[in-house]
C-alpha positions as CSV (number, residue, x, y, z in Angstrom):
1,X,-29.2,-61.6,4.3
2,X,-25.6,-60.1,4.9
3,X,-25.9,-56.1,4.8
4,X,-23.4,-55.2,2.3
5,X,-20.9,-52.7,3.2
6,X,-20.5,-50.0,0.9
7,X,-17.3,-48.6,0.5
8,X,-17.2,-44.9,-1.5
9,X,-13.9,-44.3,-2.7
10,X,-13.5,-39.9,-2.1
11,X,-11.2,-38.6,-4.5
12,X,-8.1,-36.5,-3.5
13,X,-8.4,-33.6,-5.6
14,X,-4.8,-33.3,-6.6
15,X,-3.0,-30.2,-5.8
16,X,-3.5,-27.2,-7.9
17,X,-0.7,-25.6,-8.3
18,X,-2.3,-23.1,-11.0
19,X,-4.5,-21.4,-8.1
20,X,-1.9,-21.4,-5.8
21,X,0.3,-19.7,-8.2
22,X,-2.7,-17.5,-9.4
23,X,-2.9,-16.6,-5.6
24,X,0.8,-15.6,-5.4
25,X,0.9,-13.7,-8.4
26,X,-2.1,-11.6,-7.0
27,X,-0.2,-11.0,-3.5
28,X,2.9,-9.8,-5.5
29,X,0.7,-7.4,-7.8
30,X,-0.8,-6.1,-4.8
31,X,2.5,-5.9,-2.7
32,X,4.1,-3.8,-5.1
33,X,1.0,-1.6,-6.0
34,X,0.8,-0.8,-2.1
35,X,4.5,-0.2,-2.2
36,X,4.1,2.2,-5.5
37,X,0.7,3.4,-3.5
38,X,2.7,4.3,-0.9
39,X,5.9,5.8,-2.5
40,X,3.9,7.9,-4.7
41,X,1.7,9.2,-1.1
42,X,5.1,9.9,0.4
43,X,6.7,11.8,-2.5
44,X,3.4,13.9,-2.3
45,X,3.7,14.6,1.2
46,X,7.0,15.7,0.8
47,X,7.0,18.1,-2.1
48,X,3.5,19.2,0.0
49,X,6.0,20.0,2.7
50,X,8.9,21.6,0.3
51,X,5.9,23.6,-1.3
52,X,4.6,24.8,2.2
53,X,8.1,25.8,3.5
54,X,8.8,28.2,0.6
55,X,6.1,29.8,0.8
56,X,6.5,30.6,4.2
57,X,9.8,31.6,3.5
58,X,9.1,33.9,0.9
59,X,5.8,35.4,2.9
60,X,8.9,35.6,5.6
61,X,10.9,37.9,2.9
62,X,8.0,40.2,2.0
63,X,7.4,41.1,5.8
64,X,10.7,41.4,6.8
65,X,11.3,45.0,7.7
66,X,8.7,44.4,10.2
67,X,10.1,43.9,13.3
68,X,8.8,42.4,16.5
69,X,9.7,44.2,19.4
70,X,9.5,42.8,23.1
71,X,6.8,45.1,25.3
């Protein structure tokens, strides 16, 4: 008795565009949040820095007849 050779057909699943696009769309949304993430840590740090810098100037202004003298 021949053995009968048994031939399974796999099928190709077809190429899904939706997921891919799904995936691109989720890298662009998170692109751009890190980008506005990142902006918005930067314009902090700087108005931090602005902040900082007048009040040392004006803590400069209120001491300023004192004068440091060289011993």
């Amino acid at each position: 008795m021949p053995l009968k050779r048994v031939v399974q057909f796999t099928t190709v699943p077809m190429f899904d565009h939706h997921r891919i696009i799904n995936h691109v769309t989720l890298y662009i949304q998170s692109s751009t949040f890190l980008y506005k993430f990142s902006s918005l840590l930067q314009r902090l740090i700087f108005s931090s820095y602005l902040i900082s810098n007048y009040l040392f100037i004006t803590d400069l202004e209120k001491h300023r007849d004192f004068k440091i003298t060289a011993c």
